[in-house]
C-alpha positions in Angstrom: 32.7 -19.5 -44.2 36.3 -20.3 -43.5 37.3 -21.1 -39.9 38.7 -18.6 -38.0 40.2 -18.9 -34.6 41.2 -15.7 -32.5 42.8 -15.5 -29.4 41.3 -13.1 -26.3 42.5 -11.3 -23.8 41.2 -8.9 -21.1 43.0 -6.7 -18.7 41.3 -4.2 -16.6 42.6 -1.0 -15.1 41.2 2.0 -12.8 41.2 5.8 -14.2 39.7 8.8 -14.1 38.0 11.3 -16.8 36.2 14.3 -17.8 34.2 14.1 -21.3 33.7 17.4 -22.3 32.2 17.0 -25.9 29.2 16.0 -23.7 26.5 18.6 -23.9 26.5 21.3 -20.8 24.9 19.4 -17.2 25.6 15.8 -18.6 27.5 14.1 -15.0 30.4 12.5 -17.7 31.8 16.7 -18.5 32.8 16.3 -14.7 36.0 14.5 -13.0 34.5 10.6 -12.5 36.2 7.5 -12.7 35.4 3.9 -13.8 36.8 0.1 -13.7 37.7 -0.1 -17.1 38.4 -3.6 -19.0 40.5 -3.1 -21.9 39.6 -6.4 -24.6 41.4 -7.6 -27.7 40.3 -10.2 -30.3 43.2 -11.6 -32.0 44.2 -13.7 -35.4 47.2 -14.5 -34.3 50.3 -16.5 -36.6 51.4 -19.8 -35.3 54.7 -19.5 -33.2 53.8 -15.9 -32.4 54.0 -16.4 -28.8 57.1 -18.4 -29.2 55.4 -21.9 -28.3 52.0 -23.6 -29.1 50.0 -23.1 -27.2 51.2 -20.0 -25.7 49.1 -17.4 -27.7 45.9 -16.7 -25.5 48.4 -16.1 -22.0 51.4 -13.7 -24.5 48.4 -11.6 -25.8 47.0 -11.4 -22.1 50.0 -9.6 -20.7 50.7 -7.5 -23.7 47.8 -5.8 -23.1 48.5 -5.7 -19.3 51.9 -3.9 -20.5 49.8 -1.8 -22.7 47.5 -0.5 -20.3 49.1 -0.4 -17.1 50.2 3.7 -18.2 46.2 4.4 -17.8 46.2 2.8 -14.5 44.8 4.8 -11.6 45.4 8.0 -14.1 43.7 10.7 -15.1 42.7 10.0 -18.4 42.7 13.5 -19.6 46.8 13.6 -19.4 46.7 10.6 -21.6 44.2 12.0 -24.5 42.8 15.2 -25.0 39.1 13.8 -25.3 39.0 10.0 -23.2 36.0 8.3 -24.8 35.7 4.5 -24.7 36.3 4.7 -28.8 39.3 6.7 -28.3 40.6 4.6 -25.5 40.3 1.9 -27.7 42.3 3.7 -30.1 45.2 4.2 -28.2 45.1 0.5 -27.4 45.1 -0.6 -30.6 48.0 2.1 -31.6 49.7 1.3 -28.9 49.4 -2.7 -29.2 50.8 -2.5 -32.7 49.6 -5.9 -33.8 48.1 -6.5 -37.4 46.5 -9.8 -36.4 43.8 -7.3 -34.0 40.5 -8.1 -35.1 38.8 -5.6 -32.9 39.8 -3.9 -29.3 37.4 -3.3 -26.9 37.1 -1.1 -24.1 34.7 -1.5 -21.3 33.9 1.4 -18.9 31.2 -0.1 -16.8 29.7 -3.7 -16.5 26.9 -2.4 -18.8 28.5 -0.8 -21.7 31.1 -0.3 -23.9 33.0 0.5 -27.5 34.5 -2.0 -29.6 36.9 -0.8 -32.4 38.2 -2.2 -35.8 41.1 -1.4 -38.4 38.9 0.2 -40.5 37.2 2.8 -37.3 34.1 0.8 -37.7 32.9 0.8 -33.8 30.5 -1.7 -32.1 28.7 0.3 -29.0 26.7 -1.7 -26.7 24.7 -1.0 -23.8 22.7 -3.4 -21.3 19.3 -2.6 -19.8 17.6 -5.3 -16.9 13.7 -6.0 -17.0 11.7 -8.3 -14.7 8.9 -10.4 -16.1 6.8 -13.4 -15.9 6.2 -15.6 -18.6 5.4 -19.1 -20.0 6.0 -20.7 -23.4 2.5 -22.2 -24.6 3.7 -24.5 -27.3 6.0 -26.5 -25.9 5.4 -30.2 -25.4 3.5 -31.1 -22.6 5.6 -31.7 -19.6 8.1 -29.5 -20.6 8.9 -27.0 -17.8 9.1 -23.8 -19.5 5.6 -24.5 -20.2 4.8 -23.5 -16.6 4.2 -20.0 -15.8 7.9 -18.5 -14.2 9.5 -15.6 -14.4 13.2 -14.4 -15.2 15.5 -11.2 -14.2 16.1 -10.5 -18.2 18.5 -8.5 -19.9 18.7 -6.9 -22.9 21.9 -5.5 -25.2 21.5 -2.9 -27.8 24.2 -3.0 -30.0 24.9 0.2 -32.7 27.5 -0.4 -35.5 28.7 2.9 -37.4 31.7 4.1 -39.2 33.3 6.7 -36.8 35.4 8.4 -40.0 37.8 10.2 -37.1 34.7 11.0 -35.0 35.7 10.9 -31.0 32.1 8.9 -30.2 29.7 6.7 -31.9 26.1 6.4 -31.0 25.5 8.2 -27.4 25.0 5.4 -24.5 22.5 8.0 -23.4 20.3 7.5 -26.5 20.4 4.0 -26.1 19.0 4.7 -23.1 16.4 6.8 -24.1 14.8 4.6 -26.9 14.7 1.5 -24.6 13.0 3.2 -21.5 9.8 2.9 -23.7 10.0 -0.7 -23.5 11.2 -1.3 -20.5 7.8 0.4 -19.3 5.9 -2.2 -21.3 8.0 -5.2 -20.0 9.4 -4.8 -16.6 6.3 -5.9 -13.9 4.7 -7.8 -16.7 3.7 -10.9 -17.7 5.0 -11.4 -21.4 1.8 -13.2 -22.9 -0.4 -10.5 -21.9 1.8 -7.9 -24.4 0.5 -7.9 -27.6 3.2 -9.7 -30.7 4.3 -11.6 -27.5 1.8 -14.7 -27.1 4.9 -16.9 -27.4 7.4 -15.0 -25.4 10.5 -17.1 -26.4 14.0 -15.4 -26.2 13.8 -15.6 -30.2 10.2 -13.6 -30.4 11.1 -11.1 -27.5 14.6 -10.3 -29.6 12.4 -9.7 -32.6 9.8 -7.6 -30.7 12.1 -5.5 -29.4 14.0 -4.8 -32.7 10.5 -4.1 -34.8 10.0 -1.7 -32.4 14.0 0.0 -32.1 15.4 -0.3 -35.6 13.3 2.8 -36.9 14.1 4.9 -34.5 17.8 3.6 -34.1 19.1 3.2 -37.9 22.5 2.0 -36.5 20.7 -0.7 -34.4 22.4 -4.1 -35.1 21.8 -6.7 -32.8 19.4 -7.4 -30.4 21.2 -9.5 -27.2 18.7 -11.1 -24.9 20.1 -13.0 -21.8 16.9 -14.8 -20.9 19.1 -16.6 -18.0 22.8 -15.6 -17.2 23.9 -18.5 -19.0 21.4 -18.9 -22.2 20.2 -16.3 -24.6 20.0 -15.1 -28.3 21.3 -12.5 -30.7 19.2 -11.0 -33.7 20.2 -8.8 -36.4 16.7 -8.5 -38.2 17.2 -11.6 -40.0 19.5 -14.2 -38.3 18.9 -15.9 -35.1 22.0 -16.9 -32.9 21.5 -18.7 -29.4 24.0 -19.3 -27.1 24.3 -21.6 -23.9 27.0 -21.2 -21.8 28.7 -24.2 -19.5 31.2 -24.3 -16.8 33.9 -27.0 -16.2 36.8 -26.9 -14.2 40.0 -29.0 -15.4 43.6 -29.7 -14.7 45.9 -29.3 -17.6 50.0 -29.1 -18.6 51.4 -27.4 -21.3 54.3 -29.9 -22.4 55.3 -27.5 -24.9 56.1 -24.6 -23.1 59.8 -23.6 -22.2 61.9 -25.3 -19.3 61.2 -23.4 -16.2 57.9 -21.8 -17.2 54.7 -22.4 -14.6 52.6 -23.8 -17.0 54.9 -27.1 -17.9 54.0 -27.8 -14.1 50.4 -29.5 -13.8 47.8 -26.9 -12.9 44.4 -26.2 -13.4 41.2 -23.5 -14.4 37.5 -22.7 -14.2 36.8 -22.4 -17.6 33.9 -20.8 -19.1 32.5 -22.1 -22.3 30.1 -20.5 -24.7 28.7 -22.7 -27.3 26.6 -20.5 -30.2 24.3 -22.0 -32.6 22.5 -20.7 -35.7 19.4 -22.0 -37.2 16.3 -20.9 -38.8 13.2 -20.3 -36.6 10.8 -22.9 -35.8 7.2 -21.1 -36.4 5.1 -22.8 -34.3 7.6 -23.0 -31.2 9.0 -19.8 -31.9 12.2 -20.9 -31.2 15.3 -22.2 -33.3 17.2 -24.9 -30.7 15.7 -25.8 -27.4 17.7 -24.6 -24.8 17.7 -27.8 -22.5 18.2 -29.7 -25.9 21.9 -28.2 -26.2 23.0 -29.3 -22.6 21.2 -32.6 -23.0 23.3 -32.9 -26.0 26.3 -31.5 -25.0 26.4 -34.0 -21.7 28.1 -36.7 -22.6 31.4 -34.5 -24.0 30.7 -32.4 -21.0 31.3 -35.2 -19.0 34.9 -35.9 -20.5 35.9 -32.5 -19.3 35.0 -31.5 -16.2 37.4 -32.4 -13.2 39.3 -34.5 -15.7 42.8 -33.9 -16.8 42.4 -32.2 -20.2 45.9 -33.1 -22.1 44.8 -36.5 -21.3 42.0 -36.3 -23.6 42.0 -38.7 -26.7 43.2 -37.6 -30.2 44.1 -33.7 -28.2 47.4 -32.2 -29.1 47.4 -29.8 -26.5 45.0 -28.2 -24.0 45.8 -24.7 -24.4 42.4 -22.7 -25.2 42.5 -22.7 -29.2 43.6 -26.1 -30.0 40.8 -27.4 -27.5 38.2 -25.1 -29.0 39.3 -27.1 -32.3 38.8 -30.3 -30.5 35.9 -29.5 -29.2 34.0 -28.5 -32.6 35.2 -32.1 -34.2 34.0 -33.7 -30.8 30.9 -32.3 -30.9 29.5 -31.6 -34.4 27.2 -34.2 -35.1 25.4 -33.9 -32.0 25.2 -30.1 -32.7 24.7 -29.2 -36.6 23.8 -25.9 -35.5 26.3 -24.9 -34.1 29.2 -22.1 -35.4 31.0 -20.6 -32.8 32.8 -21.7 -29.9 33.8 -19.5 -26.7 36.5 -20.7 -24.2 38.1 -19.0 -21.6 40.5 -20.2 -19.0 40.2 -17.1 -17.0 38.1 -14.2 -17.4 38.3 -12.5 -21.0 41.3 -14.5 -22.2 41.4 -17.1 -24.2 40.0 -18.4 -27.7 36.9 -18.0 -30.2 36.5 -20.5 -32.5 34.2 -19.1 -35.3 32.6 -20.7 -39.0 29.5 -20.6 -41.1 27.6 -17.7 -42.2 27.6 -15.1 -39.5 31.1 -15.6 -38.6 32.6 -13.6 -35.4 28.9 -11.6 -35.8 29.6 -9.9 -32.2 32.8 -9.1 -30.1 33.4 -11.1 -26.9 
């Protein structure tokens, strides 16, 4: 697949609402409220913030400027019926941008709608289980071999077309189909569960969707964070792991205008999000060892924490996409696998860097 690069941003705002499509006793009909975080994902031209290197900060505060109307609002005023789909609508409307890959709009840390051109909608929702567990095939030494345990969590995530619809698949039927499981998983220990003898983040993801997709037709992904920094996505046939790094840098943007802050040298904690795709290994019932991508990914890591990043050999600039670029040439024959990079320079904005045969595959 072709590479594509898009540009995020985040911004989050406070409202109020009243759903009242819901049936009759459901607690969203009444007046609530929630800390919403409106996303974007963006394909944006070159020179359409004005300077290189300027994108990922220009799209972050035109969607502050979209959004701050809905902030500390009732959301009623605003649209006749305020689901997360149609909040995401009025985004998108609103934004007016025909590079938008997708807007996103977040009403709680565990759920949300994401939104395309076309009203196809990606609606997610996140469930907690906690669980021993021990992988018995691993080589000897290795320390996930050892009996431990993990807070996990799971994402169901529904695709449907909307075709003008004011809500996709119901959080609370999410919610209903997963209780069964989390009965059967939380307070357990994994090997003892039968179709779970290896209990890798690969073989619970596929567990878990055997048992969802007939009930849940729209079901497609299965998210499991078996850490808060390493997990894996399956879609009934592909496997995609991620493993997610820290660094914290010092940068300047050269290229931006006289007088703008970011010509000055300053700094971030960025978070980076490395995704890799490959075929399941049947004995160890995984596809990439976990460890195996920070091992690998040391040495570059190395080169970028508390450095100076626009100091960085053979890098143009250090603004979020061009070093997502850098980053993929840097680190591609230690990492075959891999086919998407994450980067953000503060939470929600910045750039995803995506190729090979899944493509974007989930929102951000």
């Amino acid at each position: 697949m072709t590479e594509r690069l898009f540009h995020l941003a985040a911004a989050p705002f406070e409202a109020a609402r009243r759903v009242a499509i819901l049936p009759e006793g459901h607690p969203c009909r009444r007046l609530h409220g929630h800390s919403f975080v409106a996303r974007v994902r963006a394909e944006l031209a070159p020179g359409w913030a004005g300077f290189r290197g300027g994108e990922s900060s220009a799209l972050c505060e035109a969607l502050k400027t979209c959004v701050a109307p809905l902030d500390y609002q009732d959301l009623n005023a605003v649209l006749p019926v305020p689901t997360d789909e149609n909040l995401a609508r009025w985004v998108r409307d609103r934004l007016g941008l025909n590079a938008l890959a997708s807007v996103g709009i977040q009403s709680t840390r565990d759920q949300g709608a994401d939104l395309d051109g076309s009203d196809q909608v990606h609606v997610w929702r996140r469930f907690r289980f906690e669980a021993a567990h021990r992988l018995p095939r691993v080589p000897e030494g290795h320390q996930c071999g050892r009996m431990h345990g993990h807070g996990f969590e799971v994402i169901l995530h529904a695709n449907q077309d909307l075709a003008g619809q004011d809500m996709g698949v119901d959080f609370d039927l999410l919610a209903r189909v997963w209780e069964p499981l989390r009965d059967a998983l939380h307070h357990s220990c994994l090997n003892e569960i039968p179709g779970l003898e290896n209990p890798t983040s690969e073989m619970l993801s596929a567990w878990i969707w055997q048992r969802l997709k007939p009930q849940l037709p729209h079901l497609s992904w299965v998210t499991v964070y078996e850490t808060a920094t390493a997990g894996c996505h399956y879609d009934g046939c592909h496997y995609r792991i991620w493993k997610e790094q820290r660094f914290e840098s010092a940068l300047r943007l050269t290229a931006a205008p006289e007088g703008d802050s970011r010509r000055r040298l300053h700094g971030h904690s960025y978070l980076l999000r490395l995704h890799l795709t490959a075929p399941l290994d049947e004995v160890l019932g995984w596809t990439v060892d976990y460890g195996d991508v920070k091992a690998l990914f040391k040495p570059l890591y190395q080169r970028l924490d508390h450095h100076r990043l626009d100091e960085l050999p053979h890098l143009s600039s250090a603004d979020p996409g061009t070093l997502a670029l850098w980053l993929r040439e840097a680190v591609a024959a230690e990492l075959p696998q891999l086919d998407r990079i994450d980067l953000q320079e503060t939470p929600g904005c910045g750039a995803s860097l995506c190729w090979g045969e899944l493509g974007p595959a989930l929102p951000t």
